[in-house]
N, C-alpha and C positions, 0 to 999 in steps of 0.2 A: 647487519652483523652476520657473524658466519653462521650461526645455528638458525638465521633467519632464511639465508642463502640455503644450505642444506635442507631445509622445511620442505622449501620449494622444488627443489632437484630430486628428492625422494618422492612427495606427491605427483610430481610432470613424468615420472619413470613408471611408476605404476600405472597412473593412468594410460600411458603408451603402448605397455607390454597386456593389461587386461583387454586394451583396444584389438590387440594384434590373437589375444588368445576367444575374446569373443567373437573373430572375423573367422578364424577356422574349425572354432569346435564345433563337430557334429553333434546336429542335434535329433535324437529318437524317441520319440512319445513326447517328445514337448515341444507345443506349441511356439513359434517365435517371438510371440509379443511377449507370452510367458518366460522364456528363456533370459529376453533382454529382461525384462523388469527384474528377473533374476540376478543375474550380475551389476542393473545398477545398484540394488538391493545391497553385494557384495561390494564393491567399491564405493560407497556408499561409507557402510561398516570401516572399512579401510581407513578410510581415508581421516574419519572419525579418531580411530585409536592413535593413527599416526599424529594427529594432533593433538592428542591427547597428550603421547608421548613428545612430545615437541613442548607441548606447552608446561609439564614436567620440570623437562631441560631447561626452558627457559627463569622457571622457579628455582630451580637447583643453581643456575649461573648470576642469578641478580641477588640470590645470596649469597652467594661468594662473594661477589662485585663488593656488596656491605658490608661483611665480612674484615676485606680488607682495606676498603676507606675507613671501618672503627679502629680497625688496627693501625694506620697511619696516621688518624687522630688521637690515640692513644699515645704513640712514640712522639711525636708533635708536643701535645700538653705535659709529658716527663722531658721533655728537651726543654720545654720552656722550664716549667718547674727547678729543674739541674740547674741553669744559668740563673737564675735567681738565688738559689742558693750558695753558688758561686758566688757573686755578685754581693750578695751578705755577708759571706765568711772574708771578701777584699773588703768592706765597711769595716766590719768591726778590726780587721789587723790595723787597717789606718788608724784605728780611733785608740786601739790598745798602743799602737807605734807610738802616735802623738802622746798619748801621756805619758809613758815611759821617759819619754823628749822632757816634759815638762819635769818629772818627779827627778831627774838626769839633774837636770835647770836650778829645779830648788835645792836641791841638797848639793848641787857646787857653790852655791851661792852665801847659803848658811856655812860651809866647811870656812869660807876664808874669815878672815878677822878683820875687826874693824881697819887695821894698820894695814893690812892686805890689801881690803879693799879702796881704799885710799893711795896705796903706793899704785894701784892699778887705774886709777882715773884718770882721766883727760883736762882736767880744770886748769884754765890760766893760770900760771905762776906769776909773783908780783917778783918783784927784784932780791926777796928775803926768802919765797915761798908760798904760802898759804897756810892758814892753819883752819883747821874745822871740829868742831863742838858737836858730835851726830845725837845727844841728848836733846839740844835745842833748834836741832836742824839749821845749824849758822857753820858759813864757810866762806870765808874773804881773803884775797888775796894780800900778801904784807910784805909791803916794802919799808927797807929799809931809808931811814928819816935820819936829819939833824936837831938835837934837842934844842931850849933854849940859851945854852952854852955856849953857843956854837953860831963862827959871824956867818956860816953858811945854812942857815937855819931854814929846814922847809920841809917840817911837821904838820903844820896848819895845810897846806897846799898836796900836801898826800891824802890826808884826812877827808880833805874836801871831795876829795876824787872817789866816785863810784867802784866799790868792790876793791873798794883799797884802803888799808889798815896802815899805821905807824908799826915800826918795826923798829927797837933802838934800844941803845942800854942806859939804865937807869942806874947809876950805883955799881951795885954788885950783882944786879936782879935784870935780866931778858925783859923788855916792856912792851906790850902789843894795845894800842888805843884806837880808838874811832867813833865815830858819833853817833849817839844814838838812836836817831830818826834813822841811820843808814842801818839798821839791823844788828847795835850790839845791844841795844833795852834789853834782847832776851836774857843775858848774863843775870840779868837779877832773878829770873826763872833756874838757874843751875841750885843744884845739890851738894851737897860735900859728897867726897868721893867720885862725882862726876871725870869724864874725860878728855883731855883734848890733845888734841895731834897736830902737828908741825908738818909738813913734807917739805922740806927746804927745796933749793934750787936748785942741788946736783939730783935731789930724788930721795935722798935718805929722809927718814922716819921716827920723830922725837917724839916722845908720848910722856903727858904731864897729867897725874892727878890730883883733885882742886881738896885743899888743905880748909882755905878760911875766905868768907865773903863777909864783906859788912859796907854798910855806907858810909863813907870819907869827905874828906876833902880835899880842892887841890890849890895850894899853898907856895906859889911864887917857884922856887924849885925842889919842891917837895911831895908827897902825897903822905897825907895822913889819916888817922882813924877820929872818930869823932871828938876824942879825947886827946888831939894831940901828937899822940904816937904814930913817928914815922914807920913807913914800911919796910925801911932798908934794916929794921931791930926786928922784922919778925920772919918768922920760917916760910922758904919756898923759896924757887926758882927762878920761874917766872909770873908775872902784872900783867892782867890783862883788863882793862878799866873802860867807863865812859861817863861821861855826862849825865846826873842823877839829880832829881830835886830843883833848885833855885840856885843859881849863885855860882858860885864853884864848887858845890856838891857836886860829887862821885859814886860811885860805884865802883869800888876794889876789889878782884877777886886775887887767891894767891896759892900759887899751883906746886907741886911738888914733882920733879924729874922723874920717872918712873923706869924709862926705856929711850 
């Protein structure tokens, strides 16, 4: 290193120049051996301080050297530190982003209405539409039927068909039927004031609230209540019915046009 180089070039100069001043000093009253031993004596001394002072320097510049590797590890462990906390304040915007996203999510989702959200789904249409009950989680596709009136009659064969409901007029009364093993049993689960929705085949959105439920029967070309009483003498719009009990038992429900 250079203060080790310099150690050296200071040392080999003195020594050179003592050499050259003990080669011509005259000497008076003293002896020569005395003389010499005299000046090794002095360079000796010399040579001593000068390493002294050397080795000094070399204390003063190995703490520097230290000095500033702590200081490079210092900026080092705050650089790390810095990107970390970076790197935490991008976590949490994600995580705050994403739920924004979501709480975004929920509250579009609750703003629409039930008829909203139904005129906005993607569900197979039957030839009539679909209608869905979201109380009972039931939604089937409904096509339009021939009753038994009719020499082109083919109600039973609709019925039979998966995710397909009879669709046809009764009377005076809109009629929607299907079998009960195919998921209209739940009907006997409705409430009054319950709701049910239509999305016909162009897209438009009938909405019917349920008036009166009771168990029936079905009577040649008729439906009636356990007593007899046709359906076509009592209030509502539309009959939406299934297969109930034994026999030609029923299950009547009957709905009042709302929207």
């Amino acid at each position: 290193m250079f203060y080790l180089n310099l150690k050296l070039t200071i040392n080999s100069n003195i020594a050179f120049f003592l050499k050259i001043w003990y080669n011509m000093l005259p000497i008076k009253g003293i002896g020569v051996n005395t003389m010499k031993r005299l000046i090794i004596f002095i360079l000796a001394i010399t040579l001593v301080m000068l390493t002294q002072i050397n080795y000094s320097t070399d204390i003063k510049l190995d703490n520097q050297l230290s000095a500033s590797a702590t200081s490079a590890i210092k900026k080092e462990k705050e650089s790390i530190e810095a990107k970390e906390e970076t790197e935490q304040e991008a976590n949490n915007t994600q995580e705050e982003t994403a739920t924004e996203v979501v709480e975004r999510v929920q509250t579009t989702t609750n703003y629409y209405s039930e008829s909203e959200i139904i005129r906005r789904s993607n569900d197979s249409l039957g030839t009539a539409g679909r209608i869905y009950l979201p109380t009972i989680n039931l939604n089937v596709g409904i096509n339009y039927a021939n009753f038994y009136d009719d020499e082109n009659y083919n109600a039973q064969e609709i019925v039979d068909r998966e995710d397909s409901a009879a669709y046809f007029q009764f009377g005076s009364k809109t009629t929607i039927a299907d079998h009960n093993y195919q998921g209209f049993n739940k009907i006997i689960n409705l409430s009054i004031g319950a709701k049910a929705y239509i999305k016909k085949s162009n897209g438009a959105i009938e909405v019917y609230q349920l008036n009166n439920k009771f168990a029936g029967k079905n009577i040649s070309a008729d439906l009636t209540d356990s007593n007899g009483n046709s359906v076509q003498n009592m209030n509502g719009n539309l009959i939406i019915y299934t297969c109930y009990g034994v026999g030609n038992g029923i299950m009547v429900t009957l709905w009042d046009q709302i929207a």
